[in-house]
C-alpha positions in Angstrom: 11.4 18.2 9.7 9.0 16.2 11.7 7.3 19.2 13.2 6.6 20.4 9.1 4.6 17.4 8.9 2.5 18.5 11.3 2.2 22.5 10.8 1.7 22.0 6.9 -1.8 20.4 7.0 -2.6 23.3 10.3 -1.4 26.1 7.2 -4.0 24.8 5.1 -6.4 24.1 7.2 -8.4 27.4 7.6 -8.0 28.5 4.0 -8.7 25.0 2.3 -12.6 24.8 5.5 -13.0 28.2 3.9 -12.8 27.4 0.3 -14.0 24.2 -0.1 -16.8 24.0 2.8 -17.0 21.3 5.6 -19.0 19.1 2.8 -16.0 18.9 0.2 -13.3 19.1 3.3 -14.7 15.8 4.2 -15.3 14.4 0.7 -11.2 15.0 -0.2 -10.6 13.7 3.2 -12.2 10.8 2.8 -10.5 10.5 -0.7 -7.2 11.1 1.2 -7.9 8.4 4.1 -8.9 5.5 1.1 -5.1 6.6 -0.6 -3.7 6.5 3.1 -5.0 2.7 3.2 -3.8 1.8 0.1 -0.2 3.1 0.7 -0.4 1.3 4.4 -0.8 -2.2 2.4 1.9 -1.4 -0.6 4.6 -0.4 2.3 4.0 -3.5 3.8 6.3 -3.0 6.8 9.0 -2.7 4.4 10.3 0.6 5.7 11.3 -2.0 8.7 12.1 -5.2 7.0 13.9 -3.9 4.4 15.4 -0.7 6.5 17.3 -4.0 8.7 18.5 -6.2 5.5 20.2 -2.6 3.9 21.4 -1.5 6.9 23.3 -4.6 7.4 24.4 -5.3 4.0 25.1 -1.6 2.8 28.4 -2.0 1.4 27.4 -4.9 -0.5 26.2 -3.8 -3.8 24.8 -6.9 -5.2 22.9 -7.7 -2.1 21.6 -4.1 -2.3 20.1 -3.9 -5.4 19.0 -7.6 -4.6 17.0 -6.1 -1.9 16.1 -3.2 -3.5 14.6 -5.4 -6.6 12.8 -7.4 -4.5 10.8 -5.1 -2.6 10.1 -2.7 -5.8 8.6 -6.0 -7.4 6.5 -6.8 -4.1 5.0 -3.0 -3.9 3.7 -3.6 -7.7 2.1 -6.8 -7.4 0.5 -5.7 -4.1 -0.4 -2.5 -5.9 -2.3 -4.5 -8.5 -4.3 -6.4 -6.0 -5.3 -3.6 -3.5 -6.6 -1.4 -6.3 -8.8 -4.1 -7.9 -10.2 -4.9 -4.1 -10.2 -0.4 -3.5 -12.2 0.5 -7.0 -14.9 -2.9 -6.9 -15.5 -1.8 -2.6 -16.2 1.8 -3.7 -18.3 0.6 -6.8 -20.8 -0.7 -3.7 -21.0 2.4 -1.7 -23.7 5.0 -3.6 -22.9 8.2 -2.4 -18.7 8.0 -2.8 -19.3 8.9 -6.5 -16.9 12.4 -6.1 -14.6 10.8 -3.7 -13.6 7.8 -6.1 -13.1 10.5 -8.7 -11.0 11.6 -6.5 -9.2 8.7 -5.8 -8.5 8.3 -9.4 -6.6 12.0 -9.8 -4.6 10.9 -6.4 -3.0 8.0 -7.5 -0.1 9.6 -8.4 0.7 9.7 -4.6 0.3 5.9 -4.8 3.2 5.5 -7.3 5.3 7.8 -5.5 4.8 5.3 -2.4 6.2 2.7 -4.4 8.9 4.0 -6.4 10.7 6.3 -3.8 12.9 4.1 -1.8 12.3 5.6 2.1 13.6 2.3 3.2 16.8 2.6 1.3 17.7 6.4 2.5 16.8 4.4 6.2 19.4 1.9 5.8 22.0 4.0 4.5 21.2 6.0 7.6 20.4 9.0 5.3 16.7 9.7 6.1 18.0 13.6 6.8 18.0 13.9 3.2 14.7 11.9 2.6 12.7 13.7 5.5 14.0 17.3 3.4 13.1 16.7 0.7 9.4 15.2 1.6 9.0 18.2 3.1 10.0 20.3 0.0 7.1 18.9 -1.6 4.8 19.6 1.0 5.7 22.9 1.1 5.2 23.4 -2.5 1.7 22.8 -1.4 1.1 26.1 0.4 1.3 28.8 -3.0 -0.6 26.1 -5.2 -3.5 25.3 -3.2 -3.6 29.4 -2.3 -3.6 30.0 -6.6 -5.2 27.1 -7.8 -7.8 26.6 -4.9 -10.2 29.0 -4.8 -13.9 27.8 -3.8 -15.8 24.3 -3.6 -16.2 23.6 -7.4 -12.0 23.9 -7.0 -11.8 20.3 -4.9 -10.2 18.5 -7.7 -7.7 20.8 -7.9 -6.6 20.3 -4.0 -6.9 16.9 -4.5 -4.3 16.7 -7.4 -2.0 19.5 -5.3 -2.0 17.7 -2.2 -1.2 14.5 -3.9 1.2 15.1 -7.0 3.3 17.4 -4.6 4.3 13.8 -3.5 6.1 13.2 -7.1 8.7 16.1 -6.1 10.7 13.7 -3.7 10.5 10.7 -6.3 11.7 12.7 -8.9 14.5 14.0 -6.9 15.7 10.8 -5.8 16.2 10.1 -9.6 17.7 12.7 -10.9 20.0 13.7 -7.6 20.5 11.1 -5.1 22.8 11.1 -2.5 22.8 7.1 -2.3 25.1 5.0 -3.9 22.8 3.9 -7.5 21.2 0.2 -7.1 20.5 -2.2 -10.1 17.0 -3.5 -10.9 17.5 -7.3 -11.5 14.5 -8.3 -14.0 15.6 -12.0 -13.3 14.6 -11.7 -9.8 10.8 -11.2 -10.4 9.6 -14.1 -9.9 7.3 -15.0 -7.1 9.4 -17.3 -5.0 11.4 -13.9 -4.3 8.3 -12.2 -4.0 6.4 -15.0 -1.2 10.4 -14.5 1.2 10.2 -11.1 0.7 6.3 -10.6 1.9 7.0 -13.2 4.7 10.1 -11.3 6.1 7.7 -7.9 6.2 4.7 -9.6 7.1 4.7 -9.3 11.4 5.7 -5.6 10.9 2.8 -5.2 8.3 0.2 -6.8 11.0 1.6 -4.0 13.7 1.3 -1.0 11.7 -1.9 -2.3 10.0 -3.4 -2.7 13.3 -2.0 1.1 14.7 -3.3 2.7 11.8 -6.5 1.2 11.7 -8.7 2.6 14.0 -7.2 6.0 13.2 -7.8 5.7 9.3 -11.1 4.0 9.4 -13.3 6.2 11.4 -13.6 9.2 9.2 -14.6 6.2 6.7 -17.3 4.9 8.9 -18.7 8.6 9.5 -18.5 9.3 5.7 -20.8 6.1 5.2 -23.2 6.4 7.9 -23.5 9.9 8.4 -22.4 12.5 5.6 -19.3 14.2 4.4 -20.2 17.3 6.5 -19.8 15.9 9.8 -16.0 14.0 8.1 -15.0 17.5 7.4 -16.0 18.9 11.0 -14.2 15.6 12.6 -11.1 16.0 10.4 -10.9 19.9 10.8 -10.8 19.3 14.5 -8.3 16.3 14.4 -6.0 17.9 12.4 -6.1 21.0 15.2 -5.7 18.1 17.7 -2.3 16.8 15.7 -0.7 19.6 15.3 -0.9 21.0 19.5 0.0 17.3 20.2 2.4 16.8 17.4 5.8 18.1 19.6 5.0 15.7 22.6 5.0 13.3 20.4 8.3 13.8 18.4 9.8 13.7 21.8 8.6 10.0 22.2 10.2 9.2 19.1 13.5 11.0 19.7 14.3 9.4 23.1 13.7 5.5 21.9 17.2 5.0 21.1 18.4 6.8 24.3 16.1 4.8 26.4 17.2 1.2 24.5 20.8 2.4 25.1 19.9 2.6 28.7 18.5 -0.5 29.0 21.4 -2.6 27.8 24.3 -0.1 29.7 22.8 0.6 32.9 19.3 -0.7 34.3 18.9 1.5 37.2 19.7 4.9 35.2 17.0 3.5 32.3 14.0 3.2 35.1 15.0 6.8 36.7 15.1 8.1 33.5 12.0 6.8 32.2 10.2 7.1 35.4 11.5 11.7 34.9 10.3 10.9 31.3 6.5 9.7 32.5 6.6 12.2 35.1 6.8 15.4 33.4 5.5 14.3 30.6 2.1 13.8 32.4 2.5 17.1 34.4 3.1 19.1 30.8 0.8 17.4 29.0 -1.9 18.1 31.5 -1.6 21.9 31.7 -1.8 21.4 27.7 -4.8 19.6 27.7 -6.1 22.0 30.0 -5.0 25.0 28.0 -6.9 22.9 25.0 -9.8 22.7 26.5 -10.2 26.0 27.5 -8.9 28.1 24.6 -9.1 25.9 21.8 -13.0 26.3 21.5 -12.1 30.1 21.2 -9.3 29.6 19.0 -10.7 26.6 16.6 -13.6 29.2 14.8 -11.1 31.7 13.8 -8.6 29.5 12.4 -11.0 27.3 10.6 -13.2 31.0 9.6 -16.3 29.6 8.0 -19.3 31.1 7.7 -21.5 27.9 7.7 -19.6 26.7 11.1 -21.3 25.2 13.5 -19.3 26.8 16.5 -21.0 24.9 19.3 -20.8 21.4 17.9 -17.0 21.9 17.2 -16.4 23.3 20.8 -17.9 19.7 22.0 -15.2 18.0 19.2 -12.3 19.9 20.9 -12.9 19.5 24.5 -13.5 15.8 24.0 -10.4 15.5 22.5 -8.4 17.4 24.7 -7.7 14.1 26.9 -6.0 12.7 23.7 -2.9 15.2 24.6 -2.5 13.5 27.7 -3.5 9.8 26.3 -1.3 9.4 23.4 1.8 10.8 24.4 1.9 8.6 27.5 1.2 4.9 24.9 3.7 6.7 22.7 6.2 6.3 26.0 5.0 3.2 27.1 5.9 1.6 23.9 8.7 2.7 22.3 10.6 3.5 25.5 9.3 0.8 27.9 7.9 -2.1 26.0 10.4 -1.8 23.0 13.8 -1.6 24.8 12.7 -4.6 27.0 12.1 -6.6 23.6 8.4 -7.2 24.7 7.0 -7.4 21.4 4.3 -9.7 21.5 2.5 -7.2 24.0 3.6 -4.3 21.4 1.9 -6.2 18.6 -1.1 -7.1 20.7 -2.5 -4.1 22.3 -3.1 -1.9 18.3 -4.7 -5.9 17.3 -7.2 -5.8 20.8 -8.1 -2.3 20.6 -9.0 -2.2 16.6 -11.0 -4.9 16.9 -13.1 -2.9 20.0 -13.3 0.1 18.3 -14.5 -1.1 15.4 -17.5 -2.8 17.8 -18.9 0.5 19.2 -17.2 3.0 16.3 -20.2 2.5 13.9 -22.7 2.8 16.3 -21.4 5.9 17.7 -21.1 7.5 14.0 -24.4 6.8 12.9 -26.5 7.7 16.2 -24.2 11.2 17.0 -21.7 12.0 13.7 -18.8 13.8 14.4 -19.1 13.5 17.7 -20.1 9.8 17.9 -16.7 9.4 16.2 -14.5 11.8 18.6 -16.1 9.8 22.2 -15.1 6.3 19.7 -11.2 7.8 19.6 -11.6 8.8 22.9 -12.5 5.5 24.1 -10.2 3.6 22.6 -7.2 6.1 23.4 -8.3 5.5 26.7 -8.2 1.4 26.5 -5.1 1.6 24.5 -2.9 3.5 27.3 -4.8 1.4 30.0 -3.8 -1.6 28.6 -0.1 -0.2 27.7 0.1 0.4 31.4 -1.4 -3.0 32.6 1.5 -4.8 30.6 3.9 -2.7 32.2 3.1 -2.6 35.6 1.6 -6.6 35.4 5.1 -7.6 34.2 7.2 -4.9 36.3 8.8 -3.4 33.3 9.2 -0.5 35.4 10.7 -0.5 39.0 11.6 2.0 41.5 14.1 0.0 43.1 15.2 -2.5 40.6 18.4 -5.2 41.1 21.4 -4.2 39.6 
């Protein structure tokens, strides 16, 4: 399922550069990022907070739909107030005329984000069934864009496929659900609920705020000072970049429950394991990045096939973002596996927190002065800070050991 998420957008990719030019690519990306940001503050960590209370009170119905009412009341209001803030920012920015029309016809993904329960499915242990049928509607994608998409007046239309397709899960969950049925209790809106609720999600929310930060916000920086040209080169390429890296990092995920388990059973089999997990994960990883280098330059113009493509300055993209294969795979381990299981979670929150803030410090500068490629050395950068300071908390606290007591 996981691996869909990342080959979908790499389907679309050359036909949607082809169609739509580098100039609308990166206006409906930046459309897409400004959606992104508002889903990031309407889930509100509750696909953690919430995910815990279910999973512990499943097989209490009234607590359940207690829950459930809570946070459905929580995602409106904070709906409310981030679209206000979203519409009066872009009123002040002159040139994102197209892209907040944009942002209008992609709401729909908004109220998908707060109406279909991924939370729930999590703490009935059911996300199977939620991850398939996401995917469903991504893959309904794929023919409409091909039909419906066809050149660069057609950028409205991709906007409202990529986005609506996310209604297909919602409306799926309410007409066949596999989970037990929860009550909405109209009594518990009120905002005393609503301040518990928000404080319960609020530490998650200032984690995944800060991951997603630095990520998210740079194709906004280049679209404001540069132009929607080089956001569609930078995007094009980063989506390329996902997709190769997108495996490596599924495996990160996959093995955090194994490596907690080992943690708590057996101390000396969790440092030999994660020690064999760092250890070919950097050896394959590196002939990858290697392999990117070299061939992806070749590779990048034929899958992206547009005429107006400016080979040479998306060859420079590629290469500096092959180190990223190597980079983020190894803070992907370091965290979840390493600073996770060993319940260092002040460190986890801290290191997204430092290294948003220093992005943000050269991340402008870089976008303005070189474009696209001001913006792929700013990732680099702070990739490369972000793993450096992962391993600094590891090795400073000997999280890891070769020889450790039993």
């Amino acid at each position: 399922m996981q691996m869909c998420n990342y080959a979908i957008p790499l389907i679309t990719l050359p036909y949607l550069t082809r169609c739509l030019g580098f100039y609308q690519y990166g206006v409906l990306n930046t459309a897409i990022n400004i959606i992104l940001y508002i889903i990031l503050v309407i889930d509100f960590g509750f696909n953690l907070s919430a995910t815990r209370e279910i999973s512990q009170k499943k097989n209490n119905f009234v607590a359940v739909s207690k829950i459930f009412t809570d946070v459905i009341f929580a995602k409106i209001i904070l709906f409310f107030g981030v679209l206000v803030f979203t519409f009066l920012i872009l009123k002040l920015i002159p040139d994102y005329q197209d892209v907040t029309r944009l942002v209008y016809f992609m709401l729909p993904q908004v109220l998908s984000s707060i109406l279909f329960p991924l939370w729930l499915y999590q703490g009935y242990e059911k996300i199977g069934y939620a991850a398939f049928i996401n995917v469903l509607g991504k893959c309904i994608t794929i023919p409409l864009l091909l039909i419906f998409v066809q050149n660069s007046k057609d950028v409205t239309n991709a906007a409202i496929i990529l986005s609506w397709s996310s209604l297909v899960p919602l409306l799926i969950y309410y007409i066949r659900s596999n989970l037990p049925r929860t009550k909405f209790y109209t009594s518990r809106c009120r905002f005393k609920y609503l301040n518990r609720t928000l404080a319960n999600a609020l530490v998650v929310f200032i984690g995944s705020i800060a991951v997603n930060l630095y990520t998210l916000s740079t194709p906004l920086v280049l679209s404001i000072v540069s132009d929607f040209d080089q956001v569609g080169y930078f995007v094009a390429a980063d989506k390329i970049r996902a997709a190769f890296i997108g495996v490596f990092l599924i495996v990160g995920q996959a093995i955090y429950p194994r490596a907690s388990a080992l943690y708590n059973e057996d101390i000396i089999a969790y440092n030999k394991f994660v020690i064999s997990i760092i250890f070919y994960q950097i050896i394959v990883c590196t002939f990858s990045a290697i392999a990117f280098y070299y061939f992806m330059p070749e590779v990048a113009p034929i899958i992206l096939s547009q005429n107006k493509l400016n080979v040479e300055e998306l060859s420079v993209i590629i290469k500096l973002m092959s180190p990223m294969i190597i980079l983020i795979p190894l803070s992907v381990i370091l965290a979840n596996c390493v600073l996770l299981p060993q319940r260092k979670n002040k460190q986890y929150a801290l290191v997204p927190i430092i290294t948003v803030i220093i992005h943000m410090s050269y991340s402008i500068i870089l976008c303005e002065k070189l474009g696209a490629l001001g913006a792929s050395y700013a990732i680099l950068l702070t990739e490369i800070i972000s793993c450096a300071l992962l391993a600094y908390f590891t090795f400073k606290d000997r999280l890891i050991q070769l020889n450790p007591a039993r």
